[in-house]
C-alpha positions as CSV (number, residue, x, y, z in Angstrom):
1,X,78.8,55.5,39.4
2,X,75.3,56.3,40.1
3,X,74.6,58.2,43.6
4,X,72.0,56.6,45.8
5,X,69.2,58.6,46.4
6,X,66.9,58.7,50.0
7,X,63.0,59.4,49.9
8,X,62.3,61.8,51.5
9,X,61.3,60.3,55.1
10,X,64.5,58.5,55.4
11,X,65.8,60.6,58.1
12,X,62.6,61.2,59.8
13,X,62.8,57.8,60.3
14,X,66.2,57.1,61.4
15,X,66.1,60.2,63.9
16,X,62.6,58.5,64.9
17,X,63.8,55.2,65.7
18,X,67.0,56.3,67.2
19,X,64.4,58.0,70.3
20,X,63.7,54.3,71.0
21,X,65.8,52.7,73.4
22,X,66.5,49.0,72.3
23,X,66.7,50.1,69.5
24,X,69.7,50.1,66.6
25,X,69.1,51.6,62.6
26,X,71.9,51.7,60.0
27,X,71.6,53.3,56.9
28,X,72.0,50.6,54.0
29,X,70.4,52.3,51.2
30,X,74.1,53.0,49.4
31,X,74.9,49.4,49.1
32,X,72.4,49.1,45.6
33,X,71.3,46.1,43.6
34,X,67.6,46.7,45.6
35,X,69.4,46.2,49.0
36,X,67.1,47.7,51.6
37,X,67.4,51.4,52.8
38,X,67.9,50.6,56.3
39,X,68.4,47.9,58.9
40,X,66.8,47.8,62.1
41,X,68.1,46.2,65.0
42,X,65.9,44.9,67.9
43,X,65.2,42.6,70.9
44,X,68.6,40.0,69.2
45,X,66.9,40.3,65.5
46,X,67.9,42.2,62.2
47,X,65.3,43.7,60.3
48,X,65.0,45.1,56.8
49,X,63.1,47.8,55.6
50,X,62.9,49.6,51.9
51,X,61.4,53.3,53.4
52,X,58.9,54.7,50.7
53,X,57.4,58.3,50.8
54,X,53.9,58.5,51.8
55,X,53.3,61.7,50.4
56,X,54.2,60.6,46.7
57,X,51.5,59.1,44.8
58,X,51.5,54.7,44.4
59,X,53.3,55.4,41.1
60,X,56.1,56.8,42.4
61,X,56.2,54.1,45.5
62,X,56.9,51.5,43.3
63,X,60.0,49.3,44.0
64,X,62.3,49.7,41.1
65,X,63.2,46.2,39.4
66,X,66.5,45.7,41.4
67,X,64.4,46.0,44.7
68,X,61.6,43.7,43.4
69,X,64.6,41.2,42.5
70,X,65.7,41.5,46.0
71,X,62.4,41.1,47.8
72,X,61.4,38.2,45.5
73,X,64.6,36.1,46.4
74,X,65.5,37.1,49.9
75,X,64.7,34.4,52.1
76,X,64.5,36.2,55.4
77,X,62.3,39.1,56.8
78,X,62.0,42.5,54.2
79,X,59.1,44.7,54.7
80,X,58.5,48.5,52.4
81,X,57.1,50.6,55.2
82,X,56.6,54.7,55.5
83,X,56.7,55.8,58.6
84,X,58.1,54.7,62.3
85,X,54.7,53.5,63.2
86,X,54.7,50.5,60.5
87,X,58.7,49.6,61.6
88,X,57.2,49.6,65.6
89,X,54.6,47.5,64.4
90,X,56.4,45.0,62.4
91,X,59.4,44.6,64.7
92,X,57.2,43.8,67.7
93,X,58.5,47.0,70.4
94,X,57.8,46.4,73.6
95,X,58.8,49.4,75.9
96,X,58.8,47.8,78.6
97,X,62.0,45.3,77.6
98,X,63.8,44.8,80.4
């Protein structure tokens, strides 16, 4: 069996997203066959993100050809982001949720 590796971020942005409140992240990065790294929850909504390292070059950021499989035929939300900023962003947070 092959391990499941984690750029290098991956925790930065778990522990990141877990100082949001509102917030939920599960690691998902072990299930394979290009499933996303993590899912976010937020505001009653899943959302799935394949984490990338910005500090490697755009060669080694490519999605392997499981994840491209994965992205091309999911028919909900999947988004490749490398940092906290770009998951805020894309999942809408709103600190002032009530």
């Amino acid at each position: 069996m092959q391990i499941k590796r984690t750029d290098a971020n991956q925790k930065q942005i778990m522990d990141g997203l877990r100082k949001y409140p509102f917030i939920s992240v599960n690691t998902t990065h072990t299930i394979g066959k290009g499933f996303p790294d993590i899912v976010v929850g937020y505001d009653g909504k899943n959302y799935m993100f394949e984490i990338k390292d910005g500090n490697k070059t755009p060669s080694q950021k490519k999605l392997t050809p499981d994840e491209i499989i994965f992205h091309r035929n999911w028919n909900g939300q999947v988004a490749v982001v490398e940092s906290v900023d770009a998951i805020i962003e894309i999942i809408q947070y709103n600190k002032f949720q009530i």
